[in-house]
PyMOL commands that place a pseudoatom at each C-alpha (Angstrom):
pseudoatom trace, name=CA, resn=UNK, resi=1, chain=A, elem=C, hetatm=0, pos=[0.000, 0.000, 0.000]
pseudoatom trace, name=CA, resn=UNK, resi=2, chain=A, elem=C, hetatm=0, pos=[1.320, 3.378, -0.888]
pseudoatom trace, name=CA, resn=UNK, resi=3, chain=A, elem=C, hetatm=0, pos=[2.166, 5.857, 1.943]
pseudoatom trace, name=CA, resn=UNK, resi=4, chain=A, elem=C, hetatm=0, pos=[-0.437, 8.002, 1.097]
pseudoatom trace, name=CA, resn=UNK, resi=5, chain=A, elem=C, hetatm=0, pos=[-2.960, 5.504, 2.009]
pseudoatom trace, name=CA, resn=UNK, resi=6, chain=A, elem=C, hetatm=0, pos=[-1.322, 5.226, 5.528]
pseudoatom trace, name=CA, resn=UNK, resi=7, chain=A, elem=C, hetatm=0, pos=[-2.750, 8.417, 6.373]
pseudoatom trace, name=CA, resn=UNK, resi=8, chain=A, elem=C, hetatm=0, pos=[0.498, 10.188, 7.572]
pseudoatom trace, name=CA, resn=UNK, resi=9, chain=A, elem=C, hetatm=0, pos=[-0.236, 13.343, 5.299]
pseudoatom trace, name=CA, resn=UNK, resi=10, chain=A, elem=C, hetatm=0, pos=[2.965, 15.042, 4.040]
pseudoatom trace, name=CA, resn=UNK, resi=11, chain=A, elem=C, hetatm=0, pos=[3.199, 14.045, 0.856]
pseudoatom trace, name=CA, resn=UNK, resi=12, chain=A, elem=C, hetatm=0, pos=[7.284, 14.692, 0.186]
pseudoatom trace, name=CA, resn=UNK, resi=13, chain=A, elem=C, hetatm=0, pos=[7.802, 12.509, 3.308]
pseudoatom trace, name=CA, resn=UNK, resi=14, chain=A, elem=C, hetatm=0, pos=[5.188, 10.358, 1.534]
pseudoatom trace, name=CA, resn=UNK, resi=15, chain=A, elem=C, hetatm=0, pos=[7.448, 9.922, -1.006]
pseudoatom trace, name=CA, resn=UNK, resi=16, chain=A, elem=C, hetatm=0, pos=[10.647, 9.456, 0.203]
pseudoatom trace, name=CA, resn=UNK, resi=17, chain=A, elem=C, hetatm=0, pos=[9.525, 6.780, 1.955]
pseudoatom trace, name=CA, resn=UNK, resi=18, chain=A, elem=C, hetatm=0, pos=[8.140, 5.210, -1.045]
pseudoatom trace, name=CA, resn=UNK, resi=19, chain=A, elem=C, hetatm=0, pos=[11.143, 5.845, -2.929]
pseudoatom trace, name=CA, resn=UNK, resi=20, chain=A, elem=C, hetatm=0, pos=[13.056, 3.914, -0.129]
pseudoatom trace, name=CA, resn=UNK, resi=21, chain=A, elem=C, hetatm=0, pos=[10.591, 1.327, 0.712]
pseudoatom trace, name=CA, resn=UNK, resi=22, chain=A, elem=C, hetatm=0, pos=[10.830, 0.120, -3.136]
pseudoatom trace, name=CA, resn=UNK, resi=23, chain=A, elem=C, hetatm=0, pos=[14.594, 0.056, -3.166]
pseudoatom trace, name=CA, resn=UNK, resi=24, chain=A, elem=C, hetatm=0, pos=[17.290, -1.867, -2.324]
pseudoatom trace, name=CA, resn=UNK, resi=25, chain=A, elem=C, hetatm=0, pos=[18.927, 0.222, 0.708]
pseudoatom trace, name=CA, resn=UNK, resi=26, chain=A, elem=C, hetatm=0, pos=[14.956, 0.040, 2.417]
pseudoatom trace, name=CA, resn=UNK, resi=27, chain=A, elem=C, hetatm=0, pos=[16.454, -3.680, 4.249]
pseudoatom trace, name=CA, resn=UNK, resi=28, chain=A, elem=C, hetatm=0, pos=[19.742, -2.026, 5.485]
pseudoatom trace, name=CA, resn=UNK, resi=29, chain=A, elem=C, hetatm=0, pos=[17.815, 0.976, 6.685]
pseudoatom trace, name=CA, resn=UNK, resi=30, chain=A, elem=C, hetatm=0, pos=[15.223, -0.533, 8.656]
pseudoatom trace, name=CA, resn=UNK, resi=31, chain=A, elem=C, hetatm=0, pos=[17.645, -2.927, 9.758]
pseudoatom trace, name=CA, resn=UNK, resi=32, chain=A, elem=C, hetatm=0, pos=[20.346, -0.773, 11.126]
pseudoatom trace, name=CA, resn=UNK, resi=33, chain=A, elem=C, hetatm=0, pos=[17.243, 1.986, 12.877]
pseudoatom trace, name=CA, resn=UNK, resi=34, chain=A, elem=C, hetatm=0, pos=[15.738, -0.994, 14.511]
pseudoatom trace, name=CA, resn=UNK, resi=35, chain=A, elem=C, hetatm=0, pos=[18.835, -2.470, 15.647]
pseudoatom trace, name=CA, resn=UNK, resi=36, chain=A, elem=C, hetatm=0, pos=[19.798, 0.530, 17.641]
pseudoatom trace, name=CA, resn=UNK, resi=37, chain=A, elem=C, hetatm=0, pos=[16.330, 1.645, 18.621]
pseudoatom trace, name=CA, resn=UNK, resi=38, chain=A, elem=C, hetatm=0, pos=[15.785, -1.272, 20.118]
pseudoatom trace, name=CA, resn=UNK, resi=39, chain=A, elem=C, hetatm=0, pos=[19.733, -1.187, 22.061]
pseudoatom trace, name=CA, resn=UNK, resi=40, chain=A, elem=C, hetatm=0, pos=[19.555, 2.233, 23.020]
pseudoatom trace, name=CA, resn=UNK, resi=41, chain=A, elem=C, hetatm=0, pos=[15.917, 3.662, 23.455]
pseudoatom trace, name=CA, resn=UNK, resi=42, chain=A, elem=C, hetatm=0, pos=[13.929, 3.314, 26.178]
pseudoatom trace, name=CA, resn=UNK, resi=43, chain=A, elem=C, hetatm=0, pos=[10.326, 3.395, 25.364]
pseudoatom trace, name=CA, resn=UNK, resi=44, chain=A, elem=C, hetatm=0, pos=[11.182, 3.916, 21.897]
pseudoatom trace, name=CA, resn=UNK, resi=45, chain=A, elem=C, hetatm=0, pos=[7.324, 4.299, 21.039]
pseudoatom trace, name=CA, resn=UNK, resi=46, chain=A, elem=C, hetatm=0, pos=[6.807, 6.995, 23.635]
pseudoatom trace, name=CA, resn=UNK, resi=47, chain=A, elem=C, hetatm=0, pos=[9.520, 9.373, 22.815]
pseudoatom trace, name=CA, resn=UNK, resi=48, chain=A, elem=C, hetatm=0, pos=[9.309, 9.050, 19.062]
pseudoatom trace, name=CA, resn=UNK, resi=49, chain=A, elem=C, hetatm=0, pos=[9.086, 12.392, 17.397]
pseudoatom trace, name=CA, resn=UNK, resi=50, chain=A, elem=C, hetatm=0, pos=[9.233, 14.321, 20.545]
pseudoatom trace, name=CA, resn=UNK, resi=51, chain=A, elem=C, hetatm=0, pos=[13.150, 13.672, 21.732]
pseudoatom trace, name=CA, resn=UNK, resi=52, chain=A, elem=C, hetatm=0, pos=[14.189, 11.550, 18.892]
pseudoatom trace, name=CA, resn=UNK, resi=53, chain=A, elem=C, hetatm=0, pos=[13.764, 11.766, 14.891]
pseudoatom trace, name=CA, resn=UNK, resi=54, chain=A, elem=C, hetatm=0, pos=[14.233, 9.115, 11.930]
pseudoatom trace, name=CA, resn=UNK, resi=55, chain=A, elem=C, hetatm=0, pos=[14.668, 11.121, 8.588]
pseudoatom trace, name=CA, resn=UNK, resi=56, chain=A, elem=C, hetatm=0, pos=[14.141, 9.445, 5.340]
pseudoatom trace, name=CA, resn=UNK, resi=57, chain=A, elem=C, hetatm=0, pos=[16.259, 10.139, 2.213]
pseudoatom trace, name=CA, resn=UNK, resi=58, chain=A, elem=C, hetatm=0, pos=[17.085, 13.780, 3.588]
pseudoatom trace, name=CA, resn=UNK, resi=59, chain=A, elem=C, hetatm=0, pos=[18.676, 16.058, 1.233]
pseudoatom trace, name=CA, resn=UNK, resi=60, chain=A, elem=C, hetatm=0, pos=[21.773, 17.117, 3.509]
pseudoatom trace, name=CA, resn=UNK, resi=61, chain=A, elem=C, hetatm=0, pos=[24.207, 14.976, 2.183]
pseudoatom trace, name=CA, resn=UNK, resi=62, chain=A, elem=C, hetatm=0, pos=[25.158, 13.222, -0.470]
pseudoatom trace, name=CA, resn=UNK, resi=63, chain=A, elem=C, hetatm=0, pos=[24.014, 9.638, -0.064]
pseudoatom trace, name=CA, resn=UNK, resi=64, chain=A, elem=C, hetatm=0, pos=[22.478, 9.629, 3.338]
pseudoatom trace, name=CA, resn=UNK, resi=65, chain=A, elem=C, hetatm=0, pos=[19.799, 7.260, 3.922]
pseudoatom trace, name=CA, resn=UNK, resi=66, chain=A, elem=C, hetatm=0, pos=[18.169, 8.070, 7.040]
pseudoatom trace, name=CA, resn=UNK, resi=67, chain=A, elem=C, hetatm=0, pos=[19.827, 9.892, 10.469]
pseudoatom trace, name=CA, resn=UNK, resi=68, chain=A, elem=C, hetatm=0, pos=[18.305, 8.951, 14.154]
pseudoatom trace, name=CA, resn=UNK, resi=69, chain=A, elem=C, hetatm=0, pos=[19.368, 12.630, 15.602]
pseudoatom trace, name=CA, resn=UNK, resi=70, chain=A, elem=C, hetatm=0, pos=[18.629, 13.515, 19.357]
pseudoatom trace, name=CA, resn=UNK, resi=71, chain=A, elem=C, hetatm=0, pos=[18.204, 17.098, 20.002]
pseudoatom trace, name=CA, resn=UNK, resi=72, chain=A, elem=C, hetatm=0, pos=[20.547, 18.264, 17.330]
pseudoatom trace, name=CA, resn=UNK, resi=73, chain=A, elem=C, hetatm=0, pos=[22.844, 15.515, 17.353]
pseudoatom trace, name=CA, resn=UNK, resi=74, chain=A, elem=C, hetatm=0, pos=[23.297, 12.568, 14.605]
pseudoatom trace, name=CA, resn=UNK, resi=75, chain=A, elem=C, hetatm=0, pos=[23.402, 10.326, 16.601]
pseudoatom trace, name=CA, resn=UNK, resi=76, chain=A, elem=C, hetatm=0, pos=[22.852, 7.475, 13.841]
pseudoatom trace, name=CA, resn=UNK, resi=77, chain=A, elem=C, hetatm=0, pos=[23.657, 7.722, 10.403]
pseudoatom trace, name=CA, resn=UNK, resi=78, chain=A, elem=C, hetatm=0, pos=[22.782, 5.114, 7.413]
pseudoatom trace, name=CA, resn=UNK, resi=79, chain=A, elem=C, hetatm=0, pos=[24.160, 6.379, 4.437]
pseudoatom trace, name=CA, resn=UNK, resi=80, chain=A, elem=C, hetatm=0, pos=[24.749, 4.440, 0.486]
pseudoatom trace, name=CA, resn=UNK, resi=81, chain=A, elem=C, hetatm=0, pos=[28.858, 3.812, -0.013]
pseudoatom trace, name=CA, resn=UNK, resi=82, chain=A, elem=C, hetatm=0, pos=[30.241, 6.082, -2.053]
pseudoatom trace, name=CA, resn=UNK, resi=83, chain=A, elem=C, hetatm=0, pos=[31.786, 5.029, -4.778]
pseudoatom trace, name=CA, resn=UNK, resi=84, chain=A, elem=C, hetatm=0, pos=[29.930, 1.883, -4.974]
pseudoatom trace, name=CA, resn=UNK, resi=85, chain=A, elem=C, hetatm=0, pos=[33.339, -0.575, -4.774]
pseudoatom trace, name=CA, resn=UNK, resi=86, chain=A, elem=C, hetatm=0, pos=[32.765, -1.119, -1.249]
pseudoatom trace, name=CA, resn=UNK, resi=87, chain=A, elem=C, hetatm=0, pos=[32.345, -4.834, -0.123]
pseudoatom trace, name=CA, resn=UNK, resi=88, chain=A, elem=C, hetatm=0, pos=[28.514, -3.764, 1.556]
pseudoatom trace, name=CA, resn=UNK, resi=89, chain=A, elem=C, hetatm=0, pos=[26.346, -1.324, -0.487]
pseudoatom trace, name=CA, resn=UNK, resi=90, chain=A, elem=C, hetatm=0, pos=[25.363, 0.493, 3.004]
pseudoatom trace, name=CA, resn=UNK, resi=91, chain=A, elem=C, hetatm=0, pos=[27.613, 1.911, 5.551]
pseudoatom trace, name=CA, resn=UNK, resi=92, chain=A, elem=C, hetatm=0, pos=[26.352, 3.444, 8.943]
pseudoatom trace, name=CA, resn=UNK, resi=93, chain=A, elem=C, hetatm=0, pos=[28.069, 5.134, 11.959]
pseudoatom trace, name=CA, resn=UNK, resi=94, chain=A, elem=C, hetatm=0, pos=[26.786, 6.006, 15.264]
pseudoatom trace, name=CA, resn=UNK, resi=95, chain=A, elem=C, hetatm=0, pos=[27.656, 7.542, 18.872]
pseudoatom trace, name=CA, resn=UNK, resi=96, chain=A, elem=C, hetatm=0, pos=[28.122, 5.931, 22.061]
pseudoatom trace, name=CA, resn=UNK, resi=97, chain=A, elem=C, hetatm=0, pos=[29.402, 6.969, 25.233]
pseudoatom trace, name=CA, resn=UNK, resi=98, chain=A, elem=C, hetatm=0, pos=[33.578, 6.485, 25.038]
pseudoatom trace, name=CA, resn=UNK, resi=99, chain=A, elem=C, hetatm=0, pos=[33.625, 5.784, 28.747]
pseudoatom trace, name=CA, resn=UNK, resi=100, chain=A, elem=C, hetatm=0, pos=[30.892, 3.040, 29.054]
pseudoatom trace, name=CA, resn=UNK, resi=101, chain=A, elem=C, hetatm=0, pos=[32.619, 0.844, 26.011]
pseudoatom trace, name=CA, resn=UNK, resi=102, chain=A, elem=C, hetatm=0, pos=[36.251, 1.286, 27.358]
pseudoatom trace, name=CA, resn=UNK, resi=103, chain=A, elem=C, hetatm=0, pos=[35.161, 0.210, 30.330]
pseudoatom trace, name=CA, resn=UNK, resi=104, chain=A, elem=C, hetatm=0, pos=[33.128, -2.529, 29.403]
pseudoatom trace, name=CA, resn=UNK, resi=105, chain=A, elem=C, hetatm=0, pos=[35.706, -4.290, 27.235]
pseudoatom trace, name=CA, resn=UNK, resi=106, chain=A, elem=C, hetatm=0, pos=[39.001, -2.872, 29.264]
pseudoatom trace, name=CA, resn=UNK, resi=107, chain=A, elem=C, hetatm=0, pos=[39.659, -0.513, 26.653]
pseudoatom trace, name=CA, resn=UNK, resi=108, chain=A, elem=C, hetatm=0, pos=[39.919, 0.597, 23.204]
pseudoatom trace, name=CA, resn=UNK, resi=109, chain=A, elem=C, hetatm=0, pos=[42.208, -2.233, 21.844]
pseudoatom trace, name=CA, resn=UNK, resi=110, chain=A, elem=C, hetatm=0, pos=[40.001, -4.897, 23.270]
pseudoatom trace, name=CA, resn=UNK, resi=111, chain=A, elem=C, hetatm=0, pos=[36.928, -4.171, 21.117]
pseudoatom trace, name=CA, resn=UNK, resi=112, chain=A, elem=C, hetatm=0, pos=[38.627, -3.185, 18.208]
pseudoatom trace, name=CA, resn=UNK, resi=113, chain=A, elem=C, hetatm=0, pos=[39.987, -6.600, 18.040]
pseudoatom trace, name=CA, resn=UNK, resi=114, chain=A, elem=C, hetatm=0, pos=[36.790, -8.132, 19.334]
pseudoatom trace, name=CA, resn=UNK, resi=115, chain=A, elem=C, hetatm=0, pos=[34.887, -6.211, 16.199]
pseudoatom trace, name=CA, resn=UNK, resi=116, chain=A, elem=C, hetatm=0, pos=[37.808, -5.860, 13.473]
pseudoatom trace, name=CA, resn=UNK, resi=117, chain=A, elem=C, hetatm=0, pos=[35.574, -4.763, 10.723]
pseudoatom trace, name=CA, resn=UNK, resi=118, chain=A, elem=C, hetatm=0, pos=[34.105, -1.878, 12.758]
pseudoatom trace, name=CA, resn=UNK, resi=119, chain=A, elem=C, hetatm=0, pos=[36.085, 1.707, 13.156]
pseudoatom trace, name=CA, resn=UNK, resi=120, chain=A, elem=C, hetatm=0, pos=[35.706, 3.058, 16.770]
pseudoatom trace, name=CA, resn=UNK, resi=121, chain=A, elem=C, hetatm=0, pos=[37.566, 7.076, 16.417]
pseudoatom trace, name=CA, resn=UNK, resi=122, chain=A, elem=C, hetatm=0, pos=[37.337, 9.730, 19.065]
pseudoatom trace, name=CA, resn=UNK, resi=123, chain=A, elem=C, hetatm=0, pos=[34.528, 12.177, 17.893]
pseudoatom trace, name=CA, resn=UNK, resi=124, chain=A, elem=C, hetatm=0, pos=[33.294, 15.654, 19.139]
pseudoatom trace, name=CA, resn=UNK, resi=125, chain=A, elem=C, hetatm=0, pos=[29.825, 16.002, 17.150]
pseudoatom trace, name=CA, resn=UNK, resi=126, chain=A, elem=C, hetatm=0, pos=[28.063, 18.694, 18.944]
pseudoatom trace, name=CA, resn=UNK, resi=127, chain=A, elem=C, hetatm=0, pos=[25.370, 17.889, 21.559]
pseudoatom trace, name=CA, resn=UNK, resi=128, chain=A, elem=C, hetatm=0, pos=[26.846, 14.784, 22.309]
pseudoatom trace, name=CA, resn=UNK, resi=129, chain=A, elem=C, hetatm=0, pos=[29.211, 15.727, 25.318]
pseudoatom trace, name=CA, resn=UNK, resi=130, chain=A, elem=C, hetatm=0, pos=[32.792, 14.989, 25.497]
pseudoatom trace, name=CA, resn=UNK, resi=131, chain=A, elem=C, hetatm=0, pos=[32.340, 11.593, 26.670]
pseudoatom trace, name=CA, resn=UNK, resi=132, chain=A, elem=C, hetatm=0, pos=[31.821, 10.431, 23.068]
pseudoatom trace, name=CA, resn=UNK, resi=133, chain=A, elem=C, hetatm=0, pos=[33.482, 7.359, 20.523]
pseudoatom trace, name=CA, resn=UNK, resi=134, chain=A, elem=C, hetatm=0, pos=[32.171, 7.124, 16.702]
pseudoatom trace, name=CA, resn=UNK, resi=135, chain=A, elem=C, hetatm=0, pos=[31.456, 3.617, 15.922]
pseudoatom trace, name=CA, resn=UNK, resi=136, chain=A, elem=C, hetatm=0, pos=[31.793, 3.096, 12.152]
pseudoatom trace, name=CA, resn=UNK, resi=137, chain=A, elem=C, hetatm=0, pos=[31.259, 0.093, 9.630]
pseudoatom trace, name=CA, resn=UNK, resi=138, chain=A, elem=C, hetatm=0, pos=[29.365, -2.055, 7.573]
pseudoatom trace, name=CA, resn=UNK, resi=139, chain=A, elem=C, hetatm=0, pos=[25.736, -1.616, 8.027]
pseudoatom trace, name=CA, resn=UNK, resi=140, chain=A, elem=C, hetatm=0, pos=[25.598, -5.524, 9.078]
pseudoatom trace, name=CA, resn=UNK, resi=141, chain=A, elem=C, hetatm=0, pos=[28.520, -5.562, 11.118]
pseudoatom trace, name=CA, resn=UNK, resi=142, chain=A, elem=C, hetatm=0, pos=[26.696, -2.499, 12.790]
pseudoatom trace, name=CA, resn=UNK, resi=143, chain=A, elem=C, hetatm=0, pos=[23.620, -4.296, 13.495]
pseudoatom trace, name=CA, resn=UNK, resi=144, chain=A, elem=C, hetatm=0, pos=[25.466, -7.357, 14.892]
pseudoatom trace, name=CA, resn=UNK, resi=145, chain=A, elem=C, hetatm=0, pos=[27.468, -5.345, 17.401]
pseudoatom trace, name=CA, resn=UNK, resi=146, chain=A, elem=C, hetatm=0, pos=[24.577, -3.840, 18.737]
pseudoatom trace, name=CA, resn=UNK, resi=147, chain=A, elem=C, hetatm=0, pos=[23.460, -6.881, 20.036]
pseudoatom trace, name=CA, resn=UNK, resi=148, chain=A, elem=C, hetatm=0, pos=[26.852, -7.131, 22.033]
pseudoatom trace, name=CA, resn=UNK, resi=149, chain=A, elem=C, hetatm=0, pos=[25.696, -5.689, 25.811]
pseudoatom trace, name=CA, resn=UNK, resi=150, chain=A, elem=C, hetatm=0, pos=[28.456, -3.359, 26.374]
pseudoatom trace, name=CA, resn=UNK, resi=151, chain=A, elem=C, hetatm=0, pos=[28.339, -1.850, 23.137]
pseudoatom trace, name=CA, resn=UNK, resi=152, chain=A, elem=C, hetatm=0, pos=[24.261, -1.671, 23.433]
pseudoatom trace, name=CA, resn=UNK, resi=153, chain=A, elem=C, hetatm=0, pos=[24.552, -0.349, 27.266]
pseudoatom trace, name=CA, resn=UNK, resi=154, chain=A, elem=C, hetatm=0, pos=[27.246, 2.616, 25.935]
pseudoatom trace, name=CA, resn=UNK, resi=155, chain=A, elem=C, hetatm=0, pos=[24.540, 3.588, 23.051]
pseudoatom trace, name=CA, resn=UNK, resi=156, chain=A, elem=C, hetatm=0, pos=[22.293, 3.842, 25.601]
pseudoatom trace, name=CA, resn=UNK, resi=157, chain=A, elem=C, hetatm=0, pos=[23.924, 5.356, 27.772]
pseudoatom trace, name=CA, resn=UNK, resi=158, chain=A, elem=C, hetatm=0, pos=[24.971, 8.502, 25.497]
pseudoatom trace, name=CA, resn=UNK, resi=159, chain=A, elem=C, hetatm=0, pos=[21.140, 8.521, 23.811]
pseudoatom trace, name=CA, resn=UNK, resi=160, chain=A, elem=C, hetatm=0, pos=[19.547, 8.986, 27.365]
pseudoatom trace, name=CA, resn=UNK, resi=161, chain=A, elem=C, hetatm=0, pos=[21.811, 11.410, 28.503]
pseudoatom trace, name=CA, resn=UNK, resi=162, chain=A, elem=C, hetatm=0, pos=[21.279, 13.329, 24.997]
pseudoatom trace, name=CA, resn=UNK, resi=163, chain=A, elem=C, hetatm=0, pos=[17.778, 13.129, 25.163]
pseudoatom trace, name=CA, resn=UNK, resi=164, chain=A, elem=C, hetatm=0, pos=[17.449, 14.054, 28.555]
pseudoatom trace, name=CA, resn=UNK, resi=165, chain=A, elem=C, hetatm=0, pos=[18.692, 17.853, 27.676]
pseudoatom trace, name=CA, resn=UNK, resi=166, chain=A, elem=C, hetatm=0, pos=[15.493, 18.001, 25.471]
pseudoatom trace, name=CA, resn=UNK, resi=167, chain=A, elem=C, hetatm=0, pos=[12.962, 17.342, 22.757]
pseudoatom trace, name=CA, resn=UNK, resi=168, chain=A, elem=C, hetatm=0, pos=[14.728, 16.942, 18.960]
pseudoatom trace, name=CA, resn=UNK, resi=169, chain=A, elem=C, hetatm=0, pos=[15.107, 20.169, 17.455]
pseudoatom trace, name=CA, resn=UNK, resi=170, chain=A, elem=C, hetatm=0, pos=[15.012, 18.449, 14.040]
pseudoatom trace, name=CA, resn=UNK, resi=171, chain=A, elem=C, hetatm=0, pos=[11.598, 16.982, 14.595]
pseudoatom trace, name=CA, resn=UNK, resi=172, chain=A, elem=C, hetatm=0, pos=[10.311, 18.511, 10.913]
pseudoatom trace, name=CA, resn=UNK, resi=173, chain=A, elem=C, hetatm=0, pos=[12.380, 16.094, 9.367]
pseudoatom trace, name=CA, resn=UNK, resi=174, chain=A, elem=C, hetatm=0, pos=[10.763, 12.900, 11.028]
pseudoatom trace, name=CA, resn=UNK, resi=175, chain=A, elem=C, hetatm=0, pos=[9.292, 10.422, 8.833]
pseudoatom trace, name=CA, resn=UNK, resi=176, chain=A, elem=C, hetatm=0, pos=[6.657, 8.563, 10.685]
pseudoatom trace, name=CA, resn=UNK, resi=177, chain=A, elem=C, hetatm=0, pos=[5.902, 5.738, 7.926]
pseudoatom trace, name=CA, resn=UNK, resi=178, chain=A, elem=C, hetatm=0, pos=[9.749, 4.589, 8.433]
pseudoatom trace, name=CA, resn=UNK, resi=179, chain=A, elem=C, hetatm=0, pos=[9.613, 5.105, 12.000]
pseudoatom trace, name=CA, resn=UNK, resi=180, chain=A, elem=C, hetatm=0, pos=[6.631, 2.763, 12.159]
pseudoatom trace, name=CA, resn=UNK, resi=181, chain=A, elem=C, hetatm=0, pos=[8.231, -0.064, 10.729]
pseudoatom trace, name=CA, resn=UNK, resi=182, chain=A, elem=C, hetatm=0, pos=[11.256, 0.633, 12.828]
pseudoatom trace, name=CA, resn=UNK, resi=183, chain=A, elem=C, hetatm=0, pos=[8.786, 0.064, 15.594]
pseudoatom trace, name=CA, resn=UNK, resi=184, chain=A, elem=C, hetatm=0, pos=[7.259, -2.679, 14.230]
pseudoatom trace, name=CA, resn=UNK, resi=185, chain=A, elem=C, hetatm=0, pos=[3.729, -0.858, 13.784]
pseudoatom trace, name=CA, resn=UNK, resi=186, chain=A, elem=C, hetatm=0, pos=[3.848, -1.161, 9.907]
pseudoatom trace, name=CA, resn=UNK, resi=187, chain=A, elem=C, hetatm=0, pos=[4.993, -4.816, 8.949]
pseudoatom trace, name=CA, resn=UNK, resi=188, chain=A, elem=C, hetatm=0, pos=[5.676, -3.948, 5.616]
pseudoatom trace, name=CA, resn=UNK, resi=189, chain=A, elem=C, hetatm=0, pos=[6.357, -1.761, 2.673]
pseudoatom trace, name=CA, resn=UNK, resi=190, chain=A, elem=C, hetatm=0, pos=[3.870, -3.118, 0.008]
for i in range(1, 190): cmd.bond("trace and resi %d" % i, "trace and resi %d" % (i + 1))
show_as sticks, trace
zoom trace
């Protein structure tokens, strides 16, 4: 069923979705969101909209999928590999608290070798705090090591203390028709 029939009323939003939904990066997407929704949001279904936002095909940057941003913070980002010569069509990054992963694997070394395929780089994106790591990789290697505790408790730990300085700022740009299937509210895209 077309968006338009779900009854979720802007139409480029509409769209986008539609445009995703019918590709193949719609998979990797959902994937990756509900992956790390499910890790690092409590009462994901509450707080939707209000202190977190799932974009769909924005137009910020080249190749961007979707972002999960909290407040005014990226905190997830899906995006298509550019050029396409990358071993997984679909890359995505997110932030986690530095201090809850060290310490949950002994340090930096220790889950870099746990997760070699994964990058895991100091960051400093605004809103997040200073007590910040980028995690980095293939979009399947992402969704596989945030089933890993630590890695899910340090997600979680930096998403409640980002959305606990507010409501998203960026709430415009929420899609609702991907954030439903994120949820699990719309089982398909058809």
């Amino acid at each position: 069923m077309p968006a338009a029939s779900r009854g979720h009323g802007d139409v480029t939003k509409m769209h986008k979705y539609d445009r995703l939904a019918a590709g193949r990066f719609f998979t990797p997407v959902v994937e990756v969101a509900t992956a790390y929704v499910a890790a690092a949001i409590t009462d994901a279904a509450a707080t939707e909209g209000e202190f977190w936002a799932l974009s769909c095909l924005p137009g910020t940057t080249p190749g961007r999928l979707s972002a999960l941003t909290m407040r005014a913070t990226d905190i997830l980002v899906i995006y298509r590999v550019l050029p396409k010569v990358a071993a997984s069509p679909v890359d995505a990054l997110m932030i986690v608290e530095r201090s809850t992963l060290e310490e949950g694997f002994g340090g930096r070394e220790a889950v870099q070798q746990r997760y070699p395929h994964l990058q895991f780089v100091d960051s400093d994106f605004y809103g997040a705090g200073e007590d910040q790591m980028m995690v980095r990789g293939p979009y399947d290697e992402m969704v596989a090591v945030l089933g890993d505790s630590v890695v899910a408790g340090a997600a979680r730990a930096l998403a409640q203390r980002v959305m606990g300085q507010g409501r998203v700022l960026f709430w415009r740009g929420h899609n609702r028709m991907l954030a439903d299937h994120v949820l699990g509210h719309d089982r398909g895209p058809n």
